[in-house]
VEXDREN-2710 file (C-alpha; in Angstrom, 1 decimal):
% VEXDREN-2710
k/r/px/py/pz
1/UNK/75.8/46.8/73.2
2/UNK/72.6/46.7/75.4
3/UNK/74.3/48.2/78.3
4/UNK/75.8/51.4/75.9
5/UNK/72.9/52.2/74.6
6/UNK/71.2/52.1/77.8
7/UNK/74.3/54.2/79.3
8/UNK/73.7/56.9/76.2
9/UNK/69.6/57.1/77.2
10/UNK/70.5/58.2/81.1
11/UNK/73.0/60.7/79.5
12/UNK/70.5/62.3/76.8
13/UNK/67.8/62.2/79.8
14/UNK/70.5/64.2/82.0
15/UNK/71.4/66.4/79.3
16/UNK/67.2/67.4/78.7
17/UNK/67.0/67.9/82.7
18/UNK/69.9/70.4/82.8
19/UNK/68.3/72.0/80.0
20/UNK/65.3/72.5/81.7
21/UNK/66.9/73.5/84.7
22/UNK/68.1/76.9/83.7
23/UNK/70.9/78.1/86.0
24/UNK/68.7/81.7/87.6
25/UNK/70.8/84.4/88.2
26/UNK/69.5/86.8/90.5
27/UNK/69.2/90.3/89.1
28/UNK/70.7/93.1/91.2
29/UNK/69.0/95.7/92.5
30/UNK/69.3/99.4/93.1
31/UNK/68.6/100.8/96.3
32/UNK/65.8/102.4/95.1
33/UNK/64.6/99.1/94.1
34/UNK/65.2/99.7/90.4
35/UNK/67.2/97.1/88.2
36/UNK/70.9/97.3/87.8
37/UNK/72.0/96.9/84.1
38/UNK/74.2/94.0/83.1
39/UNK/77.0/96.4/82.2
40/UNK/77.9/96.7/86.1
41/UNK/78.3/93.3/86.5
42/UNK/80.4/93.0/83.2
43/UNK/84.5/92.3/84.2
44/UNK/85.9/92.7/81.4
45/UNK/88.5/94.7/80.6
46/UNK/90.1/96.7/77.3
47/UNK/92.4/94.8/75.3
48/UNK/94.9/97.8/74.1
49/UNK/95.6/95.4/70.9
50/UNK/92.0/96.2/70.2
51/UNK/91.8/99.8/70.0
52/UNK/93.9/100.0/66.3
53/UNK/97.0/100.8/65.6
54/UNK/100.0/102.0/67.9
55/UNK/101.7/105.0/67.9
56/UNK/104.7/104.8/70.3
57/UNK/106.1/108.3/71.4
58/UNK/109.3/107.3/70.8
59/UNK/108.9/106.5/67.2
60/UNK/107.6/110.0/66.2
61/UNK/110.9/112.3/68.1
62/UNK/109.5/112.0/71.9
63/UNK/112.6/111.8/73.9
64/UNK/112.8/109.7/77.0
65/UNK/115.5/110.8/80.2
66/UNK/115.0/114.3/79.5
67/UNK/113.7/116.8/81.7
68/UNK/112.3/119.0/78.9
69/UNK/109.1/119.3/78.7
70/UNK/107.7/117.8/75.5
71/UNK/104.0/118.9/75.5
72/UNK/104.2/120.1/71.7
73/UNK/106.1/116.7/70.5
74/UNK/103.4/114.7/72.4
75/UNK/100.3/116.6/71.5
76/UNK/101.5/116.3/67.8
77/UNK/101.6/112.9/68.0
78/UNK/98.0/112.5/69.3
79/UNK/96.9/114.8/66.8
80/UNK/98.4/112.5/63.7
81/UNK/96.5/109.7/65.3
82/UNK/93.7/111.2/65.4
83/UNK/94.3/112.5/61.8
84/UNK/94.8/108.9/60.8
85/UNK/91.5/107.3/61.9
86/UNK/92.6/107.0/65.4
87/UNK/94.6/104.5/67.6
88/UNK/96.7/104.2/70.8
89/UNK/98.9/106.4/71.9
90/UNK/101.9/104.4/73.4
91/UNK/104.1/106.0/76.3
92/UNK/107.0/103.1/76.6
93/UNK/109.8/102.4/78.9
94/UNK/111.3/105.9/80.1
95/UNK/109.9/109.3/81.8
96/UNK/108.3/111.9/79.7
97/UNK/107.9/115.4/80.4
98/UNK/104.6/117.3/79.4
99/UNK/102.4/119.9/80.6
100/UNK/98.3/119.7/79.2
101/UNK/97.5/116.9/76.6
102/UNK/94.2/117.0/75.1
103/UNK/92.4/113.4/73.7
104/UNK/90.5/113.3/70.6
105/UNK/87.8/111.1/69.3
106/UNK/89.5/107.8/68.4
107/UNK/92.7/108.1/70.4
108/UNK/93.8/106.3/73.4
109/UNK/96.7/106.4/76.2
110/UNK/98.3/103.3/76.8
111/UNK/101.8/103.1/79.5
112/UNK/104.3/100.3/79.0
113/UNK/105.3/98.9/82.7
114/UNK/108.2/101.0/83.1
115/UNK/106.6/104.1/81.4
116/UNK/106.0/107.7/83.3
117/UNK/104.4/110.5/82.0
118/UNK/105.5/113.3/84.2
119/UNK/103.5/116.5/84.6
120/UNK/105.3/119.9/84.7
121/UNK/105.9/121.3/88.1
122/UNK/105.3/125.0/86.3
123/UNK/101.5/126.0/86.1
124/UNK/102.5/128.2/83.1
125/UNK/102.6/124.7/81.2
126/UNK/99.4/123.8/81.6
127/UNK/96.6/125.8/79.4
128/UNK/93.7/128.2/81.1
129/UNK/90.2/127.1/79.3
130/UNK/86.7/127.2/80.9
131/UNK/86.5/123.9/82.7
132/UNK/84.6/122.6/85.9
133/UNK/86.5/122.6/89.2
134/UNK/84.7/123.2/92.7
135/UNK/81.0/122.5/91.8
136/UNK/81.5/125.5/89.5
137/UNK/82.0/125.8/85.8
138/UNK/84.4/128.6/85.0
139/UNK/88.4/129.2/83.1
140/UNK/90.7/127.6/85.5
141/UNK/93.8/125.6/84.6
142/UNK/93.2/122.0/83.0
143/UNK/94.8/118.9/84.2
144/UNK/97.4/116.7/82.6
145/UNK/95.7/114.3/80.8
146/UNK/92.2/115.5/79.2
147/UNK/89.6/113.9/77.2
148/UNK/85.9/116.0/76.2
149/UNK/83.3/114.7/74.5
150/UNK/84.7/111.9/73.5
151/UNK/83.1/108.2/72.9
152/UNK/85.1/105.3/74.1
153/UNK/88.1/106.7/75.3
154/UNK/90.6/104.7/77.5
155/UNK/93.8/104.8/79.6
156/UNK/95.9/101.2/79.8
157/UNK/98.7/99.4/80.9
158/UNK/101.0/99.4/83.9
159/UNK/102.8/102.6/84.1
160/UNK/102.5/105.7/85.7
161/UNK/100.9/108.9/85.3
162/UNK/102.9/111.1/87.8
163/UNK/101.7/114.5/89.0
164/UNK/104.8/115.8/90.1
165/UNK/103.0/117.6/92.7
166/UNK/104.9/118.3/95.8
167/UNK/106.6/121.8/94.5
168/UNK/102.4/122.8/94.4
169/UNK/102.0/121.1/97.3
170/UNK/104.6/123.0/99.1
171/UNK/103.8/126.7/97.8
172/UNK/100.0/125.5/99.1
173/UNK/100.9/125.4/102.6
174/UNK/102.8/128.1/102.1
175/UNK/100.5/130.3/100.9
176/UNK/97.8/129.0/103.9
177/UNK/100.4/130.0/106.8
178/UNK/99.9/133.7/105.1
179/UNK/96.1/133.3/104.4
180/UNK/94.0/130.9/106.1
181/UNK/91.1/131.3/104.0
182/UNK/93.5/130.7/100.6
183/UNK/91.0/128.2/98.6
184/UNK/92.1/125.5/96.4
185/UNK/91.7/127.7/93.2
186/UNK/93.7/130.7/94.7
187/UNK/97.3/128.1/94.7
188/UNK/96.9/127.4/91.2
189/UNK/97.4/123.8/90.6
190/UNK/96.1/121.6/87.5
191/UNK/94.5/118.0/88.2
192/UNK/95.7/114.5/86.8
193/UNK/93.4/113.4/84.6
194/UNK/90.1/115.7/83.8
195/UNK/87.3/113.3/81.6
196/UNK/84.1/115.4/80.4
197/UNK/81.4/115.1/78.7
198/UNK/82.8/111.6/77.6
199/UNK/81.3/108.2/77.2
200/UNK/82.2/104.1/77.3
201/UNK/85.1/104.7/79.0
202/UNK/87.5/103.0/81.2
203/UNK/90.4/103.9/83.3
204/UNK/92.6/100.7/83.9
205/UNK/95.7/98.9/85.7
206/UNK/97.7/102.2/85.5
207/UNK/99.3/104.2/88.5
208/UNK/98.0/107.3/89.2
209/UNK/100.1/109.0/91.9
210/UNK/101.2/112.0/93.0
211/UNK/98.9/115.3/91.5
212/UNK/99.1/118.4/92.4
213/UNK/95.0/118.6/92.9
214/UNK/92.1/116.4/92.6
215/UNK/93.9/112.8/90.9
216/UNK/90.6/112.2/88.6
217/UNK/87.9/114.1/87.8
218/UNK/84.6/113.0/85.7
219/UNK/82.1/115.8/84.8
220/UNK/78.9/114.6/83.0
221/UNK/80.1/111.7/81.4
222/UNK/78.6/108.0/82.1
223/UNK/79.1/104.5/82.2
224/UNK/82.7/105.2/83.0
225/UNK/85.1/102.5/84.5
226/UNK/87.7/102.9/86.9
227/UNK/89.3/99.2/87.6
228/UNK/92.3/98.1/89.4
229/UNK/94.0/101.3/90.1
230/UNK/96.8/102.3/91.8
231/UNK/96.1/106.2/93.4
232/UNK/98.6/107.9/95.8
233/UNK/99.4/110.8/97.1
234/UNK/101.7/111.7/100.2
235/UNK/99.8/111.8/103.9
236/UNK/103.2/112.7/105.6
237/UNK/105.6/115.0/105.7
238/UNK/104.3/117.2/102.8
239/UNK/100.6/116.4/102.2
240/UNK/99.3/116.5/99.1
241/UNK/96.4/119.4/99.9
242/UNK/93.0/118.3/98.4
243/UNK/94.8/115.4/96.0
244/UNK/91.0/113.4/96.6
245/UNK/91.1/109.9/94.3
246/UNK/88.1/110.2/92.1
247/UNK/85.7/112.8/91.9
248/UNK/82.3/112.4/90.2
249/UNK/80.8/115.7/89.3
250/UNK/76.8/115.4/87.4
251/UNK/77.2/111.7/86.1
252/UNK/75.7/108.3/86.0
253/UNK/76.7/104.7/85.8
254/UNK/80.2/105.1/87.2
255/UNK/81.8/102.1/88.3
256/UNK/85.0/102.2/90.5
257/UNK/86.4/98.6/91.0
258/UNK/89.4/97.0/92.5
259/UNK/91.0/100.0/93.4
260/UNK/93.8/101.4/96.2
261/UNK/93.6/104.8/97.1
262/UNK/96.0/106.5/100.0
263/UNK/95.3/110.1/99.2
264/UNK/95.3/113.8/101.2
265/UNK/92.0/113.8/101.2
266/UNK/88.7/112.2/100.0
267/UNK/89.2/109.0/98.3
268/UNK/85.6/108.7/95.9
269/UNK/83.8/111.8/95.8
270/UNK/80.1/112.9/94.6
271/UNK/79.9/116.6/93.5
272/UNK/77.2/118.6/91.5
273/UNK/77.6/121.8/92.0
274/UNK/77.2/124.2/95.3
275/UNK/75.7/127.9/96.0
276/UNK/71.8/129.0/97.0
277/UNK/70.2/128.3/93.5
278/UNK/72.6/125.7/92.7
279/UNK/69.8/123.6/91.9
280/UNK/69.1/126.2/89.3
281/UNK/72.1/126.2/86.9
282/UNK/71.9/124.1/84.1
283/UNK/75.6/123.4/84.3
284/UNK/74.9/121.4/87.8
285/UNK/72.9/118.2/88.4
286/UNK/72.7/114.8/89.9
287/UNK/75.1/111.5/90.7
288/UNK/73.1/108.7/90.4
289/UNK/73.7/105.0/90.0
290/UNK/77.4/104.8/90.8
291/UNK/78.8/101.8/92.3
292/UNK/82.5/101.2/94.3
293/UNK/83.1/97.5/95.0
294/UNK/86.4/95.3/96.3
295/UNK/88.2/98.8/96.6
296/UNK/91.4/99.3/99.7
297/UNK/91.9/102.3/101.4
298/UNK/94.9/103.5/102.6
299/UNK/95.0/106.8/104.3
300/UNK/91.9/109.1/103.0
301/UNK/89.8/111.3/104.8
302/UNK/86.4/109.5/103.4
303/UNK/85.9/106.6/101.6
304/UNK/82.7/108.0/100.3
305/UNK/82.1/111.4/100.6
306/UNK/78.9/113.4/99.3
307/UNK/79.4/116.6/98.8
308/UNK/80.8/119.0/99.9
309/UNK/79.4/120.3/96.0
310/UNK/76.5/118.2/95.6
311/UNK/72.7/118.6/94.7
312/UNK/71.1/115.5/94.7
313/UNK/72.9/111.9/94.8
314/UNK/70.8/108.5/94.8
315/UNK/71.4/104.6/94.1
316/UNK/75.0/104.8/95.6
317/UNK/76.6/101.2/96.8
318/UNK/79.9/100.7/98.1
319/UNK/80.5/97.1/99.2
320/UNK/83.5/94.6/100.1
321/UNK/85.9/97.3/100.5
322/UNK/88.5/97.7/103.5
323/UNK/90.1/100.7/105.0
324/UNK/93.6/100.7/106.8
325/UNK/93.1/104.4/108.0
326/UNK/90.2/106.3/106.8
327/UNK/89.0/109.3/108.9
328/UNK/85.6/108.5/107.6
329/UNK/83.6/105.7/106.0
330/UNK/80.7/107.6/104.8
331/UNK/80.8/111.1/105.5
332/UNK/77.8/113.6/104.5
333/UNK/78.9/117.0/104.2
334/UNK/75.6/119.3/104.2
335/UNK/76.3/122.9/103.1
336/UNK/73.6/125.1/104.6
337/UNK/74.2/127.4/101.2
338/UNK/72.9/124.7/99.0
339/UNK/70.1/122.9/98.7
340/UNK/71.1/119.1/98.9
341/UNK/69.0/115.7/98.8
342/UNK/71.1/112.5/99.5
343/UNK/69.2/109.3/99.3
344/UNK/69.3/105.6/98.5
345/UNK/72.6/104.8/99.3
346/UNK/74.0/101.7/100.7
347/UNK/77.0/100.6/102.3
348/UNK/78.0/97.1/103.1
349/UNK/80.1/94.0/103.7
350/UNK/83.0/96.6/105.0
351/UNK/85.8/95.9/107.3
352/UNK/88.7/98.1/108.7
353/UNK/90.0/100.9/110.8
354/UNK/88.2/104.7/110.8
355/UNK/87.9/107.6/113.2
356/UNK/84.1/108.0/112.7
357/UNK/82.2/105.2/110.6
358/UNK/79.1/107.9/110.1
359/UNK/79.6/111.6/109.5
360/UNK/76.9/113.6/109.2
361/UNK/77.2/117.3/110.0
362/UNK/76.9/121.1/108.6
363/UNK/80.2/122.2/106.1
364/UNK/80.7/125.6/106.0
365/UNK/84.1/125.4/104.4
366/UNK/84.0/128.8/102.3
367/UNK/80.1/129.4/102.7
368/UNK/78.3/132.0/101.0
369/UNK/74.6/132.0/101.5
370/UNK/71.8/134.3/99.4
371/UNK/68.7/135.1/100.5
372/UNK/66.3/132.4/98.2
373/UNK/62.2/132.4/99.5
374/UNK/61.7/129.3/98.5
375/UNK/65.2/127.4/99.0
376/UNK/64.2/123.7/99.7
377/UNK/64.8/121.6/103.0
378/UNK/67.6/120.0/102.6
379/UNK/67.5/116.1/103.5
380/UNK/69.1/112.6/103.5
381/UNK/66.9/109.7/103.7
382/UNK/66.8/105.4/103.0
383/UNK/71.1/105.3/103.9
384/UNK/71.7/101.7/104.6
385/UNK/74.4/100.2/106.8
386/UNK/75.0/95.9/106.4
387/UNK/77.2/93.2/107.4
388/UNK/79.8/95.9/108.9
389/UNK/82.9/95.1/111.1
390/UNK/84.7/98.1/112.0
391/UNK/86.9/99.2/114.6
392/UNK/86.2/102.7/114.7
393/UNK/86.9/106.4/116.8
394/UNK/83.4/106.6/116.8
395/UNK/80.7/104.9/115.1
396/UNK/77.7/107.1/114.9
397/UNK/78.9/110.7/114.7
398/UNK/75.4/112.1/113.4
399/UNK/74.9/116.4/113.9
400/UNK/71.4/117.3/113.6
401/UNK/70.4/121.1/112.0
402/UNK/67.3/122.7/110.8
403/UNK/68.9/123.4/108.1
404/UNK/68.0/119.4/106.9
405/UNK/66.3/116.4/107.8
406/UNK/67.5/112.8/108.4
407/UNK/65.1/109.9/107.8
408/UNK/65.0/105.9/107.3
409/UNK/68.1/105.6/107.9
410/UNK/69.2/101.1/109.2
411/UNK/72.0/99.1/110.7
412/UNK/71.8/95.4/109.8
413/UNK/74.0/92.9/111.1
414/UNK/77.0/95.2/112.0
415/UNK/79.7/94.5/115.0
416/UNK/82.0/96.9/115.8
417/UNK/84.5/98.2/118.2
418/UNK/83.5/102.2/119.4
419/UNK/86.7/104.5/121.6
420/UNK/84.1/107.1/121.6
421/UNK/82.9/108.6/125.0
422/UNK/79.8/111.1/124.3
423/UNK/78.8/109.5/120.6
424/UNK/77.7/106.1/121.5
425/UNK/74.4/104.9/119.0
426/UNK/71.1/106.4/119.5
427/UNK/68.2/105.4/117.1
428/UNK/66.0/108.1/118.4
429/UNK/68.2/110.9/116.5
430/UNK/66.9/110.0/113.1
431/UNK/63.2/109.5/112.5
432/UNK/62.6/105.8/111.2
433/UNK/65.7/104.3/112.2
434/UNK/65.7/100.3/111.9
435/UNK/68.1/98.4/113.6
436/UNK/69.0/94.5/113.4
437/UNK/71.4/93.0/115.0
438/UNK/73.7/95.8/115.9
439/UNK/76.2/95.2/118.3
440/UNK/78.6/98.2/119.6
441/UNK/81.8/96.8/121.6
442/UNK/79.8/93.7/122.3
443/UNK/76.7/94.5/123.7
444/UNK/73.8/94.2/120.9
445/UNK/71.7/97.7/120.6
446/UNK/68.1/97.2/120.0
447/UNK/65.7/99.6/117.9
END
């Protein structure tokens, strides 16, 4: 007796130590040095039995294995949900035809494994409303799957939402062998899935593959979730012309997680809006606290790209991602028509294969400069570089311009292998560069 109650005292005095000893978790930090909310750290995903009750196409006259398009059938049925208090629209089994769906408050898109929704490959099935496309805001065609103003709106499951793009795709090129300066808006094209003006929402498990333009597009919405998806367009043969992954246009707390992305262009993408007094328009504004972690690369001209329609873009991470074939890791695009500040952005704990690892250099892609007296300096400064191993092109492919200014810019702990002949690593190109432990092609490089 003796011996258990001398066995339940060490237990009890165990028990108060681990109370006292409260496990410390280490709060994450911004690059600027501000706190990161909990919600970033927060895996959880949407429970589609959650959301209410289901409304499944086929129960309401959808037909599946038809090559009609079915817009009207499919919009009613998100409009009765709606109606009805809201719930989850339920795509199953099959491929379903449709042209521009709108979202309203309280409904939901969820694909059954085995389930495509199939955009139109006609642009006169997709509606003409003012929309944001290009770092402007003006009527161009919507995308496939939309959802404005909307509070806790989701997309589920394991299917697929297919673009159907290459007949675009093909009249594109076309078009460019006739006109070389033929913008993106000129071959009219709608995009996958356009979220604005949106909140609590997340993007989740589903395949994404195959638009005609942009694959995802966010415009001032935040705390928006893209996790463990599937985005794919072709690289070969016919490319899929300006098809980037996800493109972030004047919003904050975006989080894009677990993804692969093998697209014809950029793969995450920061824009804001572009032109002399872009800075000016109330339309335009910042990306700021947005976060890409554990994501793969496939093909995709930058991992991250800012700009080439940005303003200003700060507290960016991207960390324990790897690229098969990127043409870019980070790639700064400065337009020398806009006024652009990029700062506070960190990349780390990245491995893979890339032409240039750093980009930094003038874009003049369809430039059109005003005169402006007081048009601001443009500038990137505090962009981090840690725990890197890269075999790249070339590592440090950094243009210098009057037209902006480079600063505190640092390489910490980074090995890689650099084919380049003229663009070996110079600290003295950007003022306050710090270096630590950098070693190009095995030789260490010192400040």
């Amino acid at each position: 007796m003796r011996q258990r109650q001398l066995l339940c005292l060490m237990l009890l005095m165990a028990s108060v130590v681990a109370v006292g000893k409260k496990k410390v978790v280490k709060e994450e930090l911004w690059p600027n040095g501000e706190p990161m909310a909990a919600w970033f750290s927060d895996t959880t995903k949407v429970k589609v039995q959650d959301l209410g009750r289901q409304y499944v196409l086929t129960d309401y006259g959808v037909r599946q294995g038809t090559t009609d398009i079915q817009t009207k059938a499919i919009q009613a049925v998100i409009d009765r949900a709606a109606q009805e208090g809201g719930g989850v629209v339920v795509v199953p089994k099959g491929t379903f035809f449709s042209g521009s769906l709108f979202f309203r408050q309280g409904t939901h898109l969820h694909l059954q494994e085995g389930a495509v929704l199939k955009g139109s490959d006609r642009i006169r099935d997709f509606e003409i409303r003012e929309t944001r496309i290009e770092g402007q805001t003006c009527k161009y065609f919507v995308a496939l799957v939309n959802a404005d103003g909307i509070d806790g709106f989701t997309i589920t499951g394991k299917g697929t939402i297919d673009g159907n793009g290459e007949s675009y795709w093909e009249q594109f090129w076309i078009r460019r062998q006739w006109n070389r300066q033929c913008t993106n808006k000129d071959e009219m094209r709608p995009r996958l899935t356009y979220i604005s003006n949106c909140k609590n929402v997340t993007v989740q498990d589903v395949r994404l593959i195959n638009s005609p333009f942009w694959t995802n597009h966010v415009y001032r919405s935040d705390h928006v979730r893209y996790l463990d998806l599937y985005i794919y367009s072709s690289t070969q043969d016919i490319k899929g012309p300006s098809t980037d992954a996800v493109d972030i246009d004047v919003c904050h707390d975006v989080i894009v997680r677990g993804c692969y992305m093998n697209v014809n262009d950029d793969a995450v993408v920061l824009k804001g809006g572009k032109g002399t007094f872009a800075d000016k328009a109330p339309e335009n504004g910042p990306c700021y606290n947005i976060l890409v972690e554990d994501c793969h690369y496939g093909t995709v001209h930058g991992c991250m790209t800012l700009g080439s329609e940005s303003v200003h873009d700060w507290n960016v991470i991207m960390r324990r991602c790897h690229a098969d074939n990127t043409f870019n890791v980070l790639w700064l695009k400065m337009r020398p028509d806009t006024p652009q500040h990029y700062e506070f952005v960190r990349v780390e704990n990245f491995t893979g294969n890339c032409r240039s690892f750093l980009l930094v250099k003038p874009w003049t892609q369809f430039y059109e400069k005003q005169e402006r007296e007081d048009m601001p300096l443009s500038q990137c400064n505090n962009i981090s570089f840690k725990d890197i191993k890269m075999n790249c092109g070339t590592f440090f492919d950094v243009r210098t311009s009057d037209k902006f200014a480079l600063k505190s810019f640092s390489f910490e702990n980074i090995d890689v292998k650099d084919e380049a002949k003229n663009g070996q690593f110079s600290a003295k190109v950007i003022d306050d560069t710090r270096v630590s432990n950098l070693v190009v092609n095995g030789k260490r490089i010192d400040q």
